[in-house]
N, C-alpha and C positions, 0 to 999 in steps of 0.2 A: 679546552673544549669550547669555552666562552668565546676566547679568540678566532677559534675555528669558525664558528657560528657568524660572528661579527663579517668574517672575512669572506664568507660566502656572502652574505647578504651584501656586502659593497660591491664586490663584483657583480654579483645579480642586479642590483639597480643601477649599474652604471653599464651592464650591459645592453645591447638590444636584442635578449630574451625578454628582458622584465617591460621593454615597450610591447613588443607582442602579444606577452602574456596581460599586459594593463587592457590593450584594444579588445584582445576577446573576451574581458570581464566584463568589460563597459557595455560589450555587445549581447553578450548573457544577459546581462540585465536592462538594457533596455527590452529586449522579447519577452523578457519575464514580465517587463510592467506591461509591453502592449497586449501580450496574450491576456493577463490578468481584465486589464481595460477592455478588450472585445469579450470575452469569456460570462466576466462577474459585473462591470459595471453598466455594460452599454450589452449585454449579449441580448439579452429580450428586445432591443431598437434594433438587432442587426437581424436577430433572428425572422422578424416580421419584415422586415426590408426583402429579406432573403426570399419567402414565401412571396413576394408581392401580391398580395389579395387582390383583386379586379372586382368590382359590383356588377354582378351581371344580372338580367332578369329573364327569369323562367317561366313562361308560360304555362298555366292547369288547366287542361282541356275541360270545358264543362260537359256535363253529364248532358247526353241529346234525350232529346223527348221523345217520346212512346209514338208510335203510330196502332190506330185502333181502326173496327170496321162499322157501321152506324150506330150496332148495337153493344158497342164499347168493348168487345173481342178483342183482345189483346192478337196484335200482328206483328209487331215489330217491337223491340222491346231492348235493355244494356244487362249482361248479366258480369257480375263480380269474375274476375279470374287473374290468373298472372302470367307474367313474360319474360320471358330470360331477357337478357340487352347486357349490352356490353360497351364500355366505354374506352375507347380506344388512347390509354394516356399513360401506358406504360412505359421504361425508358429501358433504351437499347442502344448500345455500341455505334450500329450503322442503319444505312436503311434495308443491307441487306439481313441482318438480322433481323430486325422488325417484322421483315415479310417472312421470313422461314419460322421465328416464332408463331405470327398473328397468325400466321396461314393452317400450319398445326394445332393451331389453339383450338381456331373455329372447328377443323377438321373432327375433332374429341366431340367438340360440342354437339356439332351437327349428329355423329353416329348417334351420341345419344339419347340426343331428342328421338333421331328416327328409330333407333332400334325400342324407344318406348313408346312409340304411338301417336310420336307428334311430327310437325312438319314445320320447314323455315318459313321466316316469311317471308314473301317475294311478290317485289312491284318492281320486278327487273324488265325490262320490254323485250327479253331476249326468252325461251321457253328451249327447256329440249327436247325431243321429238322421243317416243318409245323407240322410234331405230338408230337412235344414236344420232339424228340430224337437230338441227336448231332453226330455229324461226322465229322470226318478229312478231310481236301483238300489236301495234300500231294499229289506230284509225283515223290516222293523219299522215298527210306528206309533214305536216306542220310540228307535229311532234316525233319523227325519226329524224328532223333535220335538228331539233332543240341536242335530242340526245346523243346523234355523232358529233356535233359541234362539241360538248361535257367531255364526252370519251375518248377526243385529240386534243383538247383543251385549242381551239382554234375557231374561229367566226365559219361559219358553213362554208361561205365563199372563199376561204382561204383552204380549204382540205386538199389534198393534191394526192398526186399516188407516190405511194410509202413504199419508197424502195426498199429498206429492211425487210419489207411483209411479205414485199409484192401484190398490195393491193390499191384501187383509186377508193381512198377513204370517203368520199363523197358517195360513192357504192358501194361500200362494205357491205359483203352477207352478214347474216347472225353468225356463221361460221366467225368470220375473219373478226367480230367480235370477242369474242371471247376468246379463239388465239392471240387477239394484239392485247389483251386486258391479263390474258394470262402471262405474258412474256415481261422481260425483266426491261423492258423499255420505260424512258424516264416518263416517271406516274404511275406504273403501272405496277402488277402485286406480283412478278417472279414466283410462279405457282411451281411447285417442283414436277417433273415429268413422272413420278410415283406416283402421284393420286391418279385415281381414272378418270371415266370422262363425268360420270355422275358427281364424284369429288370434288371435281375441277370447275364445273360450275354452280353445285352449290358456294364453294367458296369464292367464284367471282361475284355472286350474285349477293353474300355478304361486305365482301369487301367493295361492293361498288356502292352501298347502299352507306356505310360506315365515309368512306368518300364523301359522301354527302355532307357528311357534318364535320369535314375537315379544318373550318374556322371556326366552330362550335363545340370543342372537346368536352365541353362540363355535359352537355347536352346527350345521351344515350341513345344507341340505336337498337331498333328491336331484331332479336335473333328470329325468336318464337315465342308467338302468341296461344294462351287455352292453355299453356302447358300442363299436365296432368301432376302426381303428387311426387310419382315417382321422379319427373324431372326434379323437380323442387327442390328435392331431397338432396339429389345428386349433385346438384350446384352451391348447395349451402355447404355439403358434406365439402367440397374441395375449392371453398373459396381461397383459399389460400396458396391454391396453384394454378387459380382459372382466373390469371389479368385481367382488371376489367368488368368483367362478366356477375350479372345476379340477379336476382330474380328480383322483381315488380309488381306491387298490383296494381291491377289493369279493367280496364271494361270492355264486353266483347259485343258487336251488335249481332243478335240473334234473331230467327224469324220463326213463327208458327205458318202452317199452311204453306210450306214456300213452294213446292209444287202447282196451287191453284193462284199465286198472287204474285210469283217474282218477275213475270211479264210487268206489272203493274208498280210495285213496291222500288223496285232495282234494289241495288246492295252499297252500302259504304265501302270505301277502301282511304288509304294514304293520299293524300293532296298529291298530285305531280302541279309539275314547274307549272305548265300552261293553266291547270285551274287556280293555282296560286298567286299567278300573274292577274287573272281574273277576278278571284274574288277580292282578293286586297283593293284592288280601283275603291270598290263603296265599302269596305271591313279591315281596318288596318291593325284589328286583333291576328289575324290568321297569321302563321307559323307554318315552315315546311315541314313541320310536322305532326299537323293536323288530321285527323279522320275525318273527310266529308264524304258526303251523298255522290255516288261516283254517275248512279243512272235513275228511270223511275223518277216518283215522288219522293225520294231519298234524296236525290239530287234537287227536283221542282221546290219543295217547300226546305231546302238547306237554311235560310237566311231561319226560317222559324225552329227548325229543329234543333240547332246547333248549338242555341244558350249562348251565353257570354261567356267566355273565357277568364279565370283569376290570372291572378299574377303571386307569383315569390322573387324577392328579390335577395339573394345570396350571396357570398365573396366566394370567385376559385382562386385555386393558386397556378402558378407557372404553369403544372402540364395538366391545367383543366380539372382537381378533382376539389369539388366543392367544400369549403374548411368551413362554412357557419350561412345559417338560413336568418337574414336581418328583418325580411316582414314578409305578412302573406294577404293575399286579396283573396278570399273563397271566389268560387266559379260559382254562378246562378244558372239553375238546370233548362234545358229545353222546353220547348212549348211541345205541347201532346196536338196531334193532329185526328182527328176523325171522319173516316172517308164514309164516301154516301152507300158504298159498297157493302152488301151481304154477305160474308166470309161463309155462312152453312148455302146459300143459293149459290154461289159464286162455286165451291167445291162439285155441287149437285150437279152442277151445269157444265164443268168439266169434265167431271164421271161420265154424267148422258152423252156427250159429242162424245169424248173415247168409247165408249160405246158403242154407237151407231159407226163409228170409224171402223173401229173393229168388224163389227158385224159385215160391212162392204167388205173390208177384205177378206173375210169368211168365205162369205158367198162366192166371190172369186176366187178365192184357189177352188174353192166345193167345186165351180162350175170349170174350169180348168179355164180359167180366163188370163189369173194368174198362176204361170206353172209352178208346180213343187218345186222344180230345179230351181225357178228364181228365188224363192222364200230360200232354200239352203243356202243360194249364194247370199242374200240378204242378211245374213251372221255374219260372214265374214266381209262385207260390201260394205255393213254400217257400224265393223267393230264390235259388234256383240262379241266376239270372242277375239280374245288377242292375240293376232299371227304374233307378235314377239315376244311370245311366252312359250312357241312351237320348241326350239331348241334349247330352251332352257337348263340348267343345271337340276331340276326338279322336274321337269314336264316330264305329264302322265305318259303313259304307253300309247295311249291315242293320239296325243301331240304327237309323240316321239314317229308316228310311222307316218302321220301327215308332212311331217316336216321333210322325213328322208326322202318319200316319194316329190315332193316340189321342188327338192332341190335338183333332182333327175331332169323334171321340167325345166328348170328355170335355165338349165344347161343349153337345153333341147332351143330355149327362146332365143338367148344370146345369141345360141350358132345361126340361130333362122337371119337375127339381125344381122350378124356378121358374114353371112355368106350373101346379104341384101347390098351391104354396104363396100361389101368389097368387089361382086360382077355383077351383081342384080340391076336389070336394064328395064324392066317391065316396070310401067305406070300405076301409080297406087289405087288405080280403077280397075286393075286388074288384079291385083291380089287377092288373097285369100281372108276373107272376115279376119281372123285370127292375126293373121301377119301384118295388115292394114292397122286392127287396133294396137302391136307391137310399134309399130311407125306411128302412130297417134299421141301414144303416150311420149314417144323420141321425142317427138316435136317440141308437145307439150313444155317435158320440159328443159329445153334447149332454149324455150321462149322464158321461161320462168328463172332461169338459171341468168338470166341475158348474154348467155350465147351467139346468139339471132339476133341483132341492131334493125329491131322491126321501123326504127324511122328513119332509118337509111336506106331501108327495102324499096325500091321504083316497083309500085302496082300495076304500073302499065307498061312495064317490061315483059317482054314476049315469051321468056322463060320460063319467071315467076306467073304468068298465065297458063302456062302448060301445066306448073305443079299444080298450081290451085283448081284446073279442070282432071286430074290424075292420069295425065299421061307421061308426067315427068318420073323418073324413078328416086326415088331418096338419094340413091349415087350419086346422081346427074347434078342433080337441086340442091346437094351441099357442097360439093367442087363446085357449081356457078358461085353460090356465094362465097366459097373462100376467090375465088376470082373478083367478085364485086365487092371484095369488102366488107361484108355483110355478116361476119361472124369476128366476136371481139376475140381475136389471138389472143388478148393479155389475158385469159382465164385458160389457156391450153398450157400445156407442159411441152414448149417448144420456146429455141433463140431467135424472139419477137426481131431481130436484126439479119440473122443470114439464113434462117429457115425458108425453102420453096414453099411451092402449094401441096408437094406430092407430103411434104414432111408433117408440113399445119390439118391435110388430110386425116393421112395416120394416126396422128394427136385428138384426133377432134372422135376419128373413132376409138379411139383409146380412153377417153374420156366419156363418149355414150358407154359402153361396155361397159366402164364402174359405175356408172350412176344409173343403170340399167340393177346391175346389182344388189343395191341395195334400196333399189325406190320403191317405199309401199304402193303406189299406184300402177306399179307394173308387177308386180307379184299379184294382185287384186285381179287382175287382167286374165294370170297367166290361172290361177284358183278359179275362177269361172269357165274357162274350160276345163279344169280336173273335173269340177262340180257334174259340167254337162254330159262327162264323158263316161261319167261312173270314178273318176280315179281318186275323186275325195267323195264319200259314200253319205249318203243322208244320214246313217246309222253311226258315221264317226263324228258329223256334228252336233248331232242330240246329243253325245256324250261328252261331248265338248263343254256344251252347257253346264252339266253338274262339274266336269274336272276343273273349270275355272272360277266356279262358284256365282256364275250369271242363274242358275236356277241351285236352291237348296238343298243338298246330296241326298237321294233318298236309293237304299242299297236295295226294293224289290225292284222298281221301277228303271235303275240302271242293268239290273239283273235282264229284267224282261225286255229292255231296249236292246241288249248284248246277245241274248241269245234268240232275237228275231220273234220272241209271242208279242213284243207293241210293238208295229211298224213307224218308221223316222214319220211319218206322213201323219198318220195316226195322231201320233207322241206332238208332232206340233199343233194339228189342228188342234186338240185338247189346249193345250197351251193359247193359244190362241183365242178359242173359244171362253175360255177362264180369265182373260188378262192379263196371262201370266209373262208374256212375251207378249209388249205392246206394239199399234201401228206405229209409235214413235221409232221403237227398235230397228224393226224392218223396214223402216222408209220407203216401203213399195207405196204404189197409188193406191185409194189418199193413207195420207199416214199425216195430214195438221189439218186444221179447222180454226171455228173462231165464234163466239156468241157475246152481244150486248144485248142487256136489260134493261128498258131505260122507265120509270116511272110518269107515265102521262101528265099526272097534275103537277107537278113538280120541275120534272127533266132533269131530273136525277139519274145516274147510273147503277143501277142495284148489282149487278154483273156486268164485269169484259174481262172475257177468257179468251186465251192464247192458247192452244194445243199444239203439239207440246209444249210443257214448261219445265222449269230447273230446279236446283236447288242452293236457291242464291247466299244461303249458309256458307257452302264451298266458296262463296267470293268477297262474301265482306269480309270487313279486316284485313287479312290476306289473302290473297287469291290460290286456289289449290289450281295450281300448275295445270297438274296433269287432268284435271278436274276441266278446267278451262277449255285445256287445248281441244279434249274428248266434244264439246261443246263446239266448237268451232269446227271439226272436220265432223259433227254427225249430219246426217244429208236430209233427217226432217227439221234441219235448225231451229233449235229451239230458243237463241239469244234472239231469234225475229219475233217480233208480236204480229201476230198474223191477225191482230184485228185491228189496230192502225195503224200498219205499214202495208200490208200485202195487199195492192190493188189488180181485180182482176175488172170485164167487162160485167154491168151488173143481169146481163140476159131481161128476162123478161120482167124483172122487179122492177125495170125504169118505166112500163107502159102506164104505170099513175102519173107520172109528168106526162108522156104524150100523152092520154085522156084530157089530163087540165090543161094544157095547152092547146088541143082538140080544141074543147070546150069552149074557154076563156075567149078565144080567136073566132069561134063562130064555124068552125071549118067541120065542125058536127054537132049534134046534138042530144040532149036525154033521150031521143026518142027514134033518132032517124038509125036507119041498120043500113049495110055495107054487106054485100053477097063476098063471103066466098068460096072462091071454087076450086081452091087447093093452088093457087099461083096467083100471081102480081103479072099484070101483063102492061103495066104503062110505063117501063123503065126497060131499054135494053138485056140486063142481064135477068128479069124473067124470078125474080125470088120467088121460091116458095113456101107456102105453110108447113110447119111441123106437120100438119097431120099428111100430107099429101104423099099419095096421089088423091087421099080422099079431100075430103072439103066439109066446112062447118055450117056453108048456108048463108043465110040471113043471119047478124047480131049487129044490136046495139050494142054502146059502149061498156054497158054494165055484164051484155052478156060473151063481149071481146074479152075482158079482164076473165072472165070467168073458166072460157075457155083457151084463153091465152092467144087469140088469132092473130097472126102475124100480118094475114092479109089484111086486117081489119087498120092493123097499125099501121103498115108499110101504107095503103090509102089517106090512112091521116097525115103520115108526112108528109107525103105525095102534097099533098091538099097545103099543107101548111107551106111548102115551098112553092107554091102558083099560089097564095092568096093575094098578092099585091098584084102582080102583074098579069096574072091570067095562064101564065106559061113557066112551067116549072124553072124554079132556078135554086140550086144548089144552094147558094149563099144565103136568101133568103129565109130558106125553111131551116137553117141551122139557127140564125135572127131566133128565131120563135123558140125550139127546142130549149138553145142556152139561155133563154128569158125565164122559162116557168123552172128549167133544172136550176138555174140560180137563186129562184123565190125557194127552191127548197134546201139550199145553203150545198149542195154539189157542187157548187165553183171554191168554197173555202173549207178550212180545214174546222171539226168542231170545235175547239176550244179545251179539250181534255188536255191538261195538264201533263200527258206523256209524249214521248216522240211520236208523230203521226205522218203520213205523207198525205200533201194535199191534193184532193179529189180533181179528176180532170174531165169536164164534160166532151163528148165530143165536136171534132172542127169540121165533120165532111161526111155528105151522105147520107141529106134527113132522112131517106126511106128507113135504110138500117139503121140510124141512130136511132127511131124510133121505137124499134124493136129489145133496146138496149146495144147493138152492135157497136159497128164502128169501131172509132174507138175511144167510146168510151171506156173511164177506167175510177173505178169508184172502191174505197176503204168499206170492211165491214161495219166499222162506229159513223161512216158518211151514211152507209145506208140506213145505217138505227135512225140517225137525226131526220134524216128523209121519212121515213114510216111514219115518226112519231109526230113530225108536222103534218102527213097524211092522217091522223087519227088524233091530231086536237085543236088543228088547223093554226098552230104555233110553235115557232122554228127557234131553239132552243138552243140557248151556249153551253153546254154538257161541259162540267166540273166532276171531278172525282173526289174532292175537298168536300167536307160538308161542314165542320167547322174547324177554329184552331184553340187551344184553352192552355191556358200558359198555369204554372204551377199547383198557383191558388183556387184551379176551377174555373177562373175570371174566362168568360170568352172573348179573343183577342178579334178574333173572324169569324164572318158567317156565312154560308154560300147564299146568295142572296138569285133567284132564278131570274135570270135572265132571258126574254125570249121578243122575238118580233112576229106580231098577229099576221097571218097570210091568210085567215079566212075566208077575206073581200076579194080573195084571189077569183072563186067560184061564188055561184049559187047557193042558196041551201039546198035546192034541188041535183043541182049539180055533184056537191060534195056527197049527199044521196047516193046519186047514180054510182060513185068511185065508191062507198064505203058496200054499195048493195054488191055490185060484182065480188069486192075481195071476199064480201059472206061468202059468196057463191061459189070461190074458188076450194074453200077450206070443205064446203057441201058436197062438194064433185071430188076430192079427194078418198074417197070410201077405204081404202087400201090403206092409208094413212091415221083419218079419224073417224073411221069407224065406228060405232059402239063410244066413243070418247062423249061422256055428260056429264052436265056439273058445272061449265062455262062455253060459252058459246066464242067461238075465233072467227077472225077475220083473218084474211093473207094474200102473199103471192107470192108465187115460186116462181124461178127462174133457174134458167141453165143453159150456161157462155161456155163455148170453148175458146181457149187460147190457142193450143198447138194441135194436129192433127194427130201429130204421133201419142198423147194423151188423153187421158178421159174428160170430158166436160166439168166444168166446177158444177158443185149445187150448192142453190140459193134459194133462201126463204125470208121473209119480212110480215111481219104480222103482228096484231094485239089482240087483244081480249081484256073483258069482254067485248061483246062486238057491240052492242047497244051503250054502254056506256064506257071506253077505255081507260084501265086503268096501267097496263104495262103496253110495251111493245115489244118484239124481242127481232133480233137480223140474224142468222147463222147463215156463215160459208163453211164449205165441205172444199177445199180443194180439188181439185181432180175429184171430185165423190161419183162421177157416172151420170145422177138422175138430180132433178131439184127434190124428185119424193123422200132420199137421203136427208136430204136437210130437213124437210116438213116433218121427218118422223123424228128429229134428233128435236125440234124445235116442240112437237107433239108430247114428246117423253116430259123434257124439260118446264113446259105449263104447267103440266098435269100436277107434276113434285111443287111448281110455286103455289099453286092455289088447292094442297093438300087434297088431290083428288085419287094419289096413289105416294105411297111410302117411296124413299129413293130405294132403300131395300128391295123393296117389290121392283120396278124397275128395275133395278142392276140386276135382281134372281133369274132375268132370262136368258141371262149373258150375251156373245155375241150372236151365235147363232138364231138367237128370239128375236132378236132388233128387225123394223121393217125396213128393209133394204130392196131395193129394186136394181135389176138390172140393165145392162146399156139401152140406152133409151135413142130413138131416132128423136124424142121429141122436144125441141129444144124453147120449152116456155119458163 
C-alpha cells in the first residue's frame, strides 16, 4: 500500500499533471490574496474611488419680497407648497431604453398629477392648440431663433432643410417641432406612436425641459408645481418604482386682487436663456434655474425683489445623485416693495369702467344698434363656449345637434371652395359676402402657413393687380402664382422634381381642403352664418352656457330657457345687465377702457386700470397653457394694458395746449371771442363744428373749452400757423402746437415703471391738430400727466414705487417727486381763463353731473374717431376739486360712442373716491342705470 502511494506520488511530480496542477494552485492563490487585498484591505480606497465624489455647488433661491399697495395691502406675496421633480440619473442598457423607460415614467406621472388636479409645468415655447394644432409663444424673432438653434443643436446659420423630416429647419412650424423632438433622431426622445397627441406633447415638453440640465444631473427638474396632498402621497407611496422622481418643498408666487392689478403687477416665471444672458452681465448669482419677474413691476424692481441667493456645496457621484451636503450659505429674503397705488380705489375703478362698459353695450343691443344675432355670434367669436367640446365623448345633447348640423355646413363650405377652385372664374368682387369671406380666410391662411412667398410677390405686376382690385378669381391667382413661383411647393405633397403646375395645383388644393377642415377660424366663419340664418338658435347657445359651465347650472332657469317662457334675448340681456356675461366676454364695441388717478400734490399714481384684466396666478410659476393661449386668441386682449400702451387721437382733450399756445403766442386772448358759425372757411377743405349746421356764436377761450368749439380752435391754429409770416404756413403753426404739447410732456413717455408706448404729437395740419386730430396719438397715463400739469401747473415723473424696505423695516428707497414747474408758461390770469372753462364744461354737462354735490369738478371731454366702420373713442380728463386740486383722473372708453361715456364712468368713480356714494350704491344700478348716451354727431 505504502509502496503504492510512494509510486503514484513519483509519477505524479515527475509528471506534467503536477506542473499544471502547481500553476493553477499558484494562481488560486494569488486571486485569493488579490481579492482579499481589494475586498478587506484597500476595499473602502477603492470603494470611494469607485463613486468618484465631484464637489458641486447648488444654488438656494432666496425667498423674493412681498409687493404691497400704499396702505400696506398685501398684493403679491410666496406661499409654502411642493413639487414633484425628477432627476434624470437612472441607468439603462441603451439609449433606447432610456427613452421607452423615461418616457413611460413621465407618461404615469403626468396622468397623475392630472387626473388629480394638477398640471405640468411648462415654459415650452411650443403650446397645443384645443383643435389638435400647435403654435408658438414667441415675442421675438430673437428668441425662436435661440430656441431652433437648442432643438438641432446647430448655430441658426447653419440649419438647413432635414431631409429625414422634410422640413427647412430654419422654418420649422410648432408642428414640425414636436414631430422632429418626438422621433428617434440623434438627441431626440423616440416617443412611441401609442401616446396621443395630448401624451405626446406633454412628454416633449418634459423631456425638453430635463434636456436642459443635461450637464447638471444632481440638479432637479420640476414636473409640477402646488401640487395638492393627493399627489404627495402618490409619489412617496411608489418611490421605489418612480426613477428619479419626488417631491420638494417649494414656494409659489401668489397674487391678491389679480384681476384689478395684473396689468400693473406682471407675473414671475422660469429664467429663459435670453433673460439669463441679461441679467448675469450685473448678477453673476442667477442660475438657469431661477424664478424671476417675467413682466410688470415683477420684472421692473427684479434686482430688489429677488434677495441674494445661498449657496450649498455638496459631493455627487458618477451618475449625478448627491451622496453628502459639505456646507450651506442661507439665502437673505427679498426687499418688500410698496406701490403708490390704492388696491380698494384701484378695484372700484375697475368695477365703475366695466360698468359703464356695460351699460353702452346695453343700451346698444336695447337700441338694436348692436343686433342680437351679433351678441350670439359673440359666444362663439370670443370663445365663450368651446366649439371643441361640440363632439365630445361627453357633450351634452345641445352640443351634440349643434355639432351634427355644422358638420352638414361645413361640407356645404368645402364644396363652395372646391367648385371656386376648380371652374370658378368670377372676381372676388363679385362674390357672394359669404363665399368672399370662405376665400378670405383661404388666404389668410396660406399667408400664415407661408404658402404664399409674399416677398417674392411683384406688387406691380399686372395680375396681382387684378386680384387685389377683385376681378381676379382665386383660380386664376393661384395657377399665376404657381407659374411665378410664388408658392413654396416644399410644404405641398407633391415630387418637388418632376411634378407640372397642373399636379402642384391639385396639391395645393388638396391641402386648402384640409386646412380648411380643420381651421377654427373658418368654422367661426361658417357659425356665423348658421347664427344669422336661425340654423344655430339663440336658445341653443344660452344653454350652452350652463352645459359648459361658463354660467352656474341652475335647473328652473334652463327649464324656462328650454321650453321658450325666458327668451335667449331676454336670458342674455339679464345677463348682461348683471355682469354676469362681461363686455370683455363679448368683445363687441366697447368691450376695454382704461383710468389713471393721479394725486395733485404729490404725482403719485393712486390708480391705472387696464380693462380687461387677468388672472396672472394662471402664469407665474408656470404658465397654465391653455390658460395663456385663451388669453392671446381673446379679441378684447386682455395681456394689452390699455392705459399705456393703447394710443388713440386725444379729440378734444388736447384744446388745453391749443388754448396755451393761443394764449402764450398772443394769437388770442382772455378776453377776445372768435364767431362761430357752424364752419371754418379760411382753409380749402371748409371743416366744420360738431354742432353744425348750427353754430355757437361768439366765445372766448374759456367759453371755446366750455363748449368745445372746433371753429374757435381750428381759428387758433389757423392763427398760430400765419403768426410769423402773415400767411398761413403748415410748418409753422405745427412749431407752435409741438412747443406748448411738449411743455406738457406729450412728446415723452411718463416715467411709470411698466411697459408704455411713447406719445406722438402731431406732424401736419395745425388747423386739425388743434382740434386734437391729425394725428395726433396720445397714451391714457400721457393724458393723466398732461391734466395734472393743467391743474398744478407742474409736469410730473409718475412712479408707481412709493417705497422699497428690505427685511428689517430699513427703507432701502423712497419715491422722491419729481416734477418740472411750467407755470411761467401762462399768466395767472391766463391759467384762470383754462381752469374757468374746464369748470364750465363739467356745468354744461347736466346729463352726466347732474344733481352730483359734495366736490366741485373741472374737465374735458373729448371724442376721436379712428376708423369709420367703428364707434368714436370716449375721453375725459379732469380733477377735483376744482378750486383747489387734489386728484386728477383721464378715462378712455374705446370705441364707447360719446365722450359723455367716459364723463359718467369718470363721474361714478370721484364720487366712490371722495365717499360721496358707496361703490355698492353704485354697482346696485347695474348696467342698465349707468349714464350712457348714444351716437353722438358731436365730436368734442
Amino acid at each position: 500500500m505504502i509502496y503504492d502511494i510512494k509510486d503514484f506520488l513519483k509519477k505524479f511530480f515527475s509528471s506534467r499533471l503536477f506542473v499544471l496542477a502547481a500553476v493553477i494552485i499558484f494562481m488560486f492563490a494569488l486571486l485569493a490574496e488579490r481579492v482579499f487585498t481589494l475586498q478587506i484591505i484597500k476595499g473602502a480606497d477603492y470603494q470611494k474611488n469607485f463613486i468618484m465624489l465631484i464637489k458641486k455647488p447648488l444654488s438656494i433661491e432666496a425667498s423674493r419680497g412681498n409687493i404691497y399697495d400704499v396702505n400696506g395691502e398685501l398684493l403679491a406675496y410666496n406661499q409654502l407648497a411642493y413639487s414633484v421633480v425628477i432627476s434624470d440619473n437612472g441607468s439603462y442598457s441603451s439609449t433606447k431604453e432610456h427613452n421607452r423607460l423615461l418616457n413611460k415614467e413621465l407618461n404615469e406621472i403626468i396622468n397623475v398629477i392630472k387626473n388629480n388636479g394638477g398640471s405640468i409645468y411648462n415654459d415650452f415655447p411650443v403650446v397645443l392648440n384645443d383643435d389638435g394644432t400647435y403654435s408658438f409663444t414667441f415675442t421675438s424673432e430673437t428668441s425662436k431663433k435661440r430656441f431652433l438653434s437648442d432643438v438641432f443643436g446647430k448655430k441658426y446659420d447653419k440649419l438647413e432643410y432635414n431631409k429625414a423630416l422634410g422640413f427647412d429647419e430654419a422654418n420649422a412650424s410648432a408642428q414640425n417641432i414636436i414631430d422632429f423632438l418626438s422621433s428617434d433622431q440623434n438627441e431626440c426622445f423616440d416617443i412611441s406612436s401609442k401616446y396621443d397627441t395630448q401624451a405626446t406633447y406633454d412628454i416633449v415638453v418634459m423631456r425638453y425641459a430635463i434636456k436642459q440640465n443635461r450637464f447638471t444631473k444632481y440638479k432637479t427638474t420640476t414636473i409640477a408645481k402646488d401640487v395638492n396632498d393627493s399627489i404627495v402621497a402618490y409619489v412617496n407611496e411608489h418611490s421605489d418604482t418612480l426613477t428619479g422622481i419626488s417631491v420638494e418643498e417649494d414656494t409659489i408666487r401668489k397674487y391678491n386682487y389679480p384681476e384689478y392689478i395684473s396689468s400693473l403687477i406682471g407675473y414671475t416665471g422660469k429664467i429663459s436663456t435670453d433673460e439669463y444672458n441679461e441679467l448675469s452681465k450685473d448678477d453673476d448669482s442667477y442660475t438657469q434655474n431661477d424664478m424671476v419677474g417675467k413682466s410688470g413691476l415683477e420684472q421692473y424692481y427684479e434686482s430688489y425683489l429677488r434677495g441674494k441667493n445661498g449657496e450649498k456645496q455638496v459631493y455627487v457621484n458618477n451618475v449625478g445623485k448627491i451622496n453628502e451636503v459639505i456646507s450651506q450659505e442661507n439665502p437673505v429674503s427679498g426687499n418688500d416693495v410698496y406701490l403708490s397705488i390704492d388696491i380698494k380705489l384701484q378695484e372700484a375703478t375697475y368695477k365703475l369702467l366695466e360698468q359703464e362698459i356695460a351699460g353702452i353695450v346695453y343700451s346698444k343691443i336695447k337700441s338694436g344698434e348692436i343686433p342680437i344675432n351679433d351678441v350670439y355670434f359673440a359666444l362663439i367669436n370670443n370663445n365663450v363656449v368651446d366649439l371643441t367640446h361640440f363632439n365630445a365623448s361627453d357633450a351634452s345633447a345641445t352640443e351634440q345637434a349643434i355639432y351634427n348640423s355644422f358638420s352638414g355646413q361645413l361640407q356645404d363650405a368645402l364644396s363652395t371652395i372646391d367648385r371656386e377652385l376648380e371652374s370658378g372664374t368670377s372676381g372676388t368682387a363679385s362674390m357672394s359676402e359669404q363665399t368672399l369671406d370662405y376665400f378670405t380666410c383661404v388666404m389668410s391662411v396660406l399667408n400664415d402657413d407661408g404658402l404664399l412667398l409674399n416677398k417674392q410677390i411683384d406688387t406691380s405686376d399686372s395680375t396681382y393687380t387684378s386680384w387685389k382690385a377683385g376681378t381676379l378669381s382665386p383660380r386664376d391667382y393661384l395657377k399665376y402664382c404657381i407659374s411665378k413661383q410664388w408658392i413654396d411647393i416644399t410644404k405641398l405633397d407633391v415630387d418637388q422634381k418632376y411634378a407640372d403646375s397642373s399636379e402642384i395645383y391639385t396639391a395645393l388644393c388638396s391641402y386648402i381642403r384640409d386646412a380648411m377642415t380643420d381651421n377654427k377660424d373658418f368654422a367661426k366663419i361658417i357659425y356665423k352664418y348658421m347664427v344669422n340664418s336661425g340654423a344655430v338658435t339663440g336658445q341653443q347657445l344660452c344653454l350652452l352656457l350652463f352645459d359648459q359651465g361658463v354660467l352656474d347650472y341652475d335647473d328652473a332657469t334652463v327649464s324656462n330657457i328650454a321650453n321658450g317662457s325666458i327668451s335667449p334675448y331676454a336670458f342674455l340681456m339679464d345677463k348682461i345687465n348683471n355682469i354676469e356675461i362681461t363686455p370683455a366676454q363679448l368683445a363687441l364695441d366697447p368691450c376695454t377702457g382704461s383710468c389713471v388717478i393721479t394725486d395733485v400734490k404729490t404725482g403719485q399714481l393712486k390708480a391705472l386700470v387696464s380693462y380687461p384684466g387677468y388672472d396672472n396666478n394662471k402664469l407665474a410659476n408656470t404658465v397654465d397653457a391653455d390658460y395663456y393661449q385663451s388669453l392671446r386668441e381673446d379679441k378684447s386682449n386682455p395681456l394689452w394694458n390699455y392705459a399705456t400702451q393703447e394710443q388713440t387721437a386725444p379729440g378734444s382733450t388736447f384744446k388745453m395746449v391749443s388754448s396755451t399756445a393761443g394764449l402764450a403766442e398772443g394769437v388770442i386772448d382772455t378776453s377776445s371771442k372768435i364767431n362761430c358759425t357752424g364752419i371754418f372757411t379760411e382753409i380749402s377743405n371748409q371743416p366744420k363744428c360738431w354742432i353744425y349746421p348750427g353754430a355757437h356764436g361768439m366765445d372766448n377761450v374759456s367759453e371755446a373749452l366750455r363748449d368745445s368749439c372746433n371753429v374757435f380752435f381750428y381759428t387758433t391754429g389757423f392763427r398760430l400757423a400765419s403768426k410769423d409770416t402773415g400767411s398761413y404756413d403748415d410748418e409753422n403753426g405745427m412749431k407752435y402746437i409741438q412747443k406748448y404739447a411738449s411743455i406738457y410732456g406729450l412728446d415723452q413717455k411718463s416715467g411709470v415703471e411698466i411697459v408704455e408706448k411713447t406719445p406722438s404729437i402731431a406732424t401736419q395740419y395745425p388747423v386739425m391738430a388743434a382740434i386734437g386730430q391729425s394725428n395726433n396719438n396720445f397714451t391714457t397715463i400721457s393724458l393723466s400727466r398732461y391734466v395734472t400739469a393743467v391743474a398744478s401747473g407742474k409736469l410730473y415723473d409718475y412712479k408707481l414705487m412709493n417705497k422699497i424696505v428690505d427685511a428689517d423695516g430699513k427703507t432701502v428707497k423712497q419715491y422722491d417727486s419729481k416734477s418740472t414747474d411750467i407755470s411761467g408758461t401762462l399768466t395767472q390770469s391766463q391759467w384762470d381763463a383754462i381752469h374757468q372753462g374746464m369748470r364750465m364744461v363739467v356745468e354744461d354737462l347736466h346729463d352726466v353731473f347732474g344733481g352730483f354735490t359734495g366736490v366741485e369738478v373741472s374737465g374735458k371731454t373729448g371724442t376721436a374717431q379712428q376708423v369709420e366702420t367703428r364707434p368714436n373713442h370716449a375721453l375725459f380728463v379732469g380733477y377735483a376739486p376744482s378750486s383747489n386740486p387734489e386728484i386728477t383722473i383721464a378715462t378712455r372708453i374705446s370705441y364707447g360712442y360719446s365722450s359723455h361715456n367716459a364723463a359718467a364712468a369718470s363721474r361714478n368713480i370721484i364720487s366712490y373716491y371722495y365717499n360721496l356714494e358707496s361703490l355698492d350704491d353704485l354697482l346696485a344700478v347695474k348696467a342698465e342705470g349707468v349714464n350712457s348716451s348714444g351716437s353722438s354727431a358731436r365730436t368734442d
